[in-house]
N, C-alpha and C positions, 0 to 999 in steps of 0.2 A: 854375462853381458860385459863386451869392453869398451871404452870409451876411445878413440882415436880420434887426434887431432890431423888436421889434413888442410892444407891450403888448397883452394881450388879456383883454378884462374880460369876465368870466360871470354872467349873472344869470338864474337859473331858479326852475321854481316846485316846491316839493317836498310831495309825498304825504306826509300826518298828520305835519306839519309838522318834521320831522324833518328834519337839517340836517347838511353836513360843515363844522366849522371847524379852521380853519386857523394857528391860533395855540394852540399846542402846547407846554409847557416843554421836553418832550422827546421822541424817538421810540427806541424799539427794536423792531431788525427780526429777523427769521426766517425760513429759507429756503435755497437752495440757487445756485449759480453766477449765476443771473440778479440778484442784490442780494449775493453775497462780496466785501466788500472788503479781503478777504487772510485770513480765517481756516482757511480749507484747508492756503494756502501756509504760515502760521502753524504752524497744529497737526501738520501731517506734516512739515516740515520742507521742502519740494517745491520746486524752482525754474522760476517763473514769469518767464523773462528778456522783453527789447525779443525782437519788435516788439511784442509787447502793454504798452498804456501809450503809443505811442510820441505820439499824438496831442495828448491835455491836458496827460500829466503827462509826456512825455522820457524819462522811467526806467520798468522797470517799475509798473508802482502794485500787482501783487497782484492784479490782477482782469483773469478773463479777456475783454478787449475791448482796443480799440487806444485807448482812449480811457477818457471816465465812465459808468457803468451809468444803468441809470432812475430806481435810487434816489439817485445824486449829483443829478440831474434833480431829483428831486424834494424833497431837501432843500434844496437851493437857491431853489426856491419858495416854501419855507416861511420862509424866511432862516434857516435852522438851517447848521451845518458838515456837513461830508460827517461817517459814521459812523464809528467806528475800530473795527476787526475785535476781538472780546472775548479772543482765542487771541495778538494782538500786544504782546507788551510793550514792544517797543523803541519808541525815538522818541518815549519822555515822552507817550504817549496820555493824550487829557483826553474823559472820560467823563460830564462835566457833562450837555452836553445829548443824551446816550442812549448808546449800544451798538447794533454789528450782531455776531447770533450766526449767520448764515446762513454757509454753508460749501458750496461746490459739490460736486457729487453726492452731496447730501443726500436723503434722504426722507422721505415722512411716518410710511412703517411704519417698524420696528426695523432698525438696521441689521444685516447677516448679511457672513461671511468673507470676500463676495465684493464686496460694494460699495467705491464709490470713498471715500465717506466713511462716519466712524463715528456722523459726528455728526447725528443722524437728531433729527425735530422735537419728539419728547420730551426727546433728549438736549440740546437747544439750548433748549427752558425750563428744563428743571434748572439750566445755565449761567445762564441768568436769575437762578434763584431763589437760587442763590448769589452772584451777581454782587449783587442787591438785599440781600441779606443782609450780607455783607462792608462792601458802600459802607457801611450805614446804620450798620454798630459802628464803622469808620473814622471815620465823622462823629461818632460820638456819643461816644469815646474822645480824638478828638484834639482838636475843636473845631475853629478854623478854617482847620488847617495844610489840610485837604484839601476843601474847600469849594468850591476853584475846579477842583475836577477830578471832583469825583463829585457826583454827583443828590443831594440833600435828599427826605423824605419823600414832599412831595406832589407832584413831578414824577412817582411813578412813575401814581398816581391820575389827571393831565392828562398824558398822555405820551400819543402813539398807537402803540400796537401794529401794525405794518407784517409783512404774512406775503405769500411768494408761493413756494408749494413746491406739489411734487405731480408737476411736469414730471417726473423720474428713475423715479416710480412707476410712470407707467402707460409711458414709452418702456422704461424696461427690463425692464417684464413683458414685453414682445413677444420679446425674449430666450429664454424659455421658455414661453411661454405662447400660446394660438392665439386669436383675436380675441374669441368669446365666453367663454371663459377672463379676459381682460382686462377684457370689459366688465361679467364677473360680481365681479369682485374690487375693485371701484370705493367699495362699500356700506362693508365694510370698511377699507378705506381712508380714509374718511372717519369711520369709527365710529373711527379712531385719531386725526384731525386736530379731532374734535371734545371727544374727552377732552382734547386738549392746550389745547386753546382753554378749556375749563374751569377747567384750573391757574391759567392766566394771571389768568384772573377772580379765582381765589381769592385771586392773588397782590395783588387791588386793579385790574389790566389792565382799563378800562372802554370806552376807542376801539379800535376794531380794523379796521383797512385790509387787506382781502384780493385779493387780484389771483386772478384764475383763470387757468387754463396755456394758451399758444400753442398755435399749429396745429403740432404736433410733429409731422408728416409735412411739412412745408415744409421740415424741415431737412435740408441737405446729408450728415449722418451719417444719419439713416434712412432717406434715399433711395437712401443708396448703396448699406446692408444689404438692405432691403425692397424697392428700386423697382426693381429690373434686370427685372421682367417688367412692362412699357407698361400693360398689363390692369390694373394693381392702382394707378396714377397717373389723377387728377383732371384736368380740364384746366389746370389751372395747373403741372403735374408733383411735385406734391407727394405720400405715399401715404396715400391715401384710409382706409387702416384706423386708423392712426394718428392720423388729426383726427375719425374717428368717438369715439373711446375718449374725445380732447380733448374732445370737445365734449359726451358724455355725463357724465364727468369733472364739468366744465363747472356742467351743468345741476343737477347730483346737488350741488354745492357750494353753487350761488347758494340752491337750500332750503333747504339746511341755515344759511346765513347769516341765511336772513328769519324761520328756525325758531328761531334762536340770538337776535335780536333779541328778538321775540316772546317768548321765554322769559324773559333778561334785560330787563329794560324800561329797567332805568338805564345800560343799555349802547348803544351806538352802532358798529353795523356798516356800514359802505363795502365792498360786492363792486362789483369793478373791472375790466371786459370788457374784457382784454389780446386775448384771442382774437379780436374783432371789429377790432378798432383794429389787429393783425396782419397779420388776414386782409386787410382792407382795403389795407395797404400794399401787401402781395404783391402782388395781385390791381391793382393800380393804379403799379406801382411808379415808373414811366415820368413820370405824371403829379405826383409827389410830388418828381423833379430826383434817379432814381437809376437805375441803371442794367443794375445787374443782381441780381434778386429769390432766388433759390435758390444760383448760385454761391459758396463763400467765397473771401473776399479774401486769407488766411491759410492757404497749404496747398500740396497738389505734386498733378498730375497734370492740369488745365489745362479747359479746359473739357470738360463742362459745370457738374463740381460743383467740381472743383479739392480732391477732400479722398480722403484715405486714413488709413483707421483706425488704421496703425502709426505713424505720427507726426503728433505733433502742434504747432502754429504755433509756428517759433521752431524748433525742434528739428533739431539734422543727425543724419542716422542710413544705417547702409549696408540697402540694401532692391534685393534681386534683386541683391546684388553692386556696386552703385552706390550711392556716398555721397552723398544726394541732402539739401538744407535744404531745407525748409517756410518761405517767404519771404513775408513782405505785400505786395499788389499796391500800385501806384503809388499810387492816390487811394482808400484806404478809406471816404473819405464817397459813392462810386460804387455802395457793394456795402449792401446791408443784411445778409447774413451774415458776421459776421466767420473764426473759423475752421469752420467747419462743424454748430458747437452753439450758439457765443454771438452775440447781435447785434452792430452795430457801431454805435460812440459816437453818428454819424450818424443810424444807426436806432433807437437809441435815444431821443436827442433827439426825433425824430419822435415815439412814442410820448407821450411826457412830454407834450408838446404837447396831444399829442388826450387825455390822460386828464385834464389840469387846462381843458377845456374843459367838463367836467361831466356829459357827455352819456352816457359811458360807462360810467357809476356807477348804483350804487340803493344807499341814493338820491342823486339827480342832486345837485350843488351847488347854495344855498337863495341864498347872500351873491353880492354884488357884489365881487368879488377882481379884481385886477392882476396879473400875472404878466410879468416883463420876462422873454423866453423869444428865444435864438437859433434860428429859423427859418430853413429853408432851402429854398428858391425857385431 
């Protein structure tokens, strides 16, 4: 594997002239394990040990990947800091240029007894809306002791709004639910992600970055639940009911996006085809310098998915009477699934790539932009 560095400049032409930029005071994200950078671990107290992290950061970092998520990727593009988890208080967090309040297994509807987390995409504006509320008597109480740590007024006004939630919704309807069940509850779903996108507005929120959900049957955990009968895998082996819901999901968001546009005018909506740029991976993986598309790299029981629901990467646990660890393979920039849910830093990166190429967006990117971006060939 080589690592090449590569600048790569985008310049496209955009419909009713409508543009993304790129120069941001600040960003605040929302969303669930695919963008937590420790608020789970945070807020439940939970131990996220090596090998996850082992990659960028050596020690754990709090997010589940062996490495940096897509949105370290992606603030890194923007030259912003990586985001500090809102639920973190140790280690002197400085909250100047934004907040992430995304928390893994998060949702968009309410959470209930049973979910992994509590903190569901209403409850993660509420955090917002105190988190903005708090900074701005901070500031305006103390003057300039805390200036270099919290947002000023009108960062929150130029700030972009990063959301990419929904995955947990519709994979864990499949739990109880039978396929047109799922793809009836979708409506709603979105009648919930789009009240909360309203607060935001109210809160002054005028850029709003939305990513749409993966092919959630490519991953090693619902193929293992769902795919044991061949009949109900795609040719790729991934389960076909599962990227149907994605992709109607999907579709049922990108309207509501250009609906939400269209309604706000002085707003600026970016829907962001993660699903494409995914799919595409998968489906090519070979040709992209990886080597194996569905496996994780992080897990017990070998090929061909190397995952099992009772434990999870990092973890030793006795199973059938044998003490077995959950161990990272050799080269995780090999694997694009990391433990059987999350990507890997590698495939990550990938991603990052092709979304700041502009092409996967509406609307597409308008500017001439650079992006010094690690590339791998």
């Amino acid at each position: 594997m080589r690592i090449i560095y590569v600048v790569i400049f985008v310049t496209m032409h955009i419909q009713n002239s409508i543009s993304v930029d790129f120069n941001y005071l600040s960003a605040f994200n929302f969303g669930d394990s695919n963008s937590d950078t420790g608020d789970l671990v945070a807020g439940l107290g939970i131990h996220l040990d090596l090998p996850n992290g082992q990659n960028s950061f050596k020690i754990s970092s709090q997010r589940f990947c062996d490495g940096r998520l897509l949105i370290d990727y992606l603030m890194d593009a923007m030259d912003m800091p990586f985001l500090n988890p809102y639920l973190d208080s140790l280690g002197l967090p400085n909250f100047k240029k934004g907040c992430n309040f995304a928390a893994a297994g998060s949702t968009i509807l309410s959470a209930n007894p049973t979910s992994v987390s509590p903190f569901s995409f209403d409850l993660q504006i509420s955090q917002f809306i105190r988190f903005k509320s708090r900074a701005l008597e901070l500031l305006a109480r103390t003057g300039r002791k805390y200036e270099k740590y919290l947002p000023p007024l009108d960062y929150y006004a130029k700030g972009l709004y990063m959301i990419d939630i929904g995955q947990n919704d519709i994979a864990g309807a499949f739990y109880s639910k039978t396929l047109d069940q799922v793809l009836a509850s979708i409506p709603s779903i979105l009648e919930t992600f789009e009240a909360g996108l309203k607060r935001l507005y109210d809160e002054g929120a005028r850029n709003f970055w939305i990513h749409n959900t993966g092919p959630l049957g490519c991953l090693a955990q619902n193929i293992a639940k769902f795919g044991t009968d061949s009949t109900k895998l795609d040719e790729f082996g991934c389960v076909s009911s599962h990227n149907q819901a994605a992709k109607l999901f999907n579709l049922q968001l990108h309207a509501f996006s250009n609906k939400f546009q269209a309604q706000f005018r002085d707003s600026n909506v970016t829907y962001v085809d993660i699903f494409s740029i995914k799919s595409n991976l998968i489906a090519n993986y070979s040709r992209f310098g990886f080597e194996n598309p569905i496996m994780a790299c992080c897990g017990i029981g070998g090929a061909p998915l190397n995952y099992d629901s009772r434990i999870s990467c990092g973890q030793t646990k006795v199973i059938d009477g044998t003490s077995v660890t959950a161990k990272a393979c050799n080269d995780s920039s090999e694997y694009i699934n990391w433990d059987g849910i999350h990507y890997t830093e590698a495939a990550n990166q990938f991603v990052s790539s092709q979304i700041l190429t502009g092409k996967y967006s509406d609307p597409p990117f308008s500017d001439q932009m650079p992006f010094l971006l690690g590339l791998k060939f």
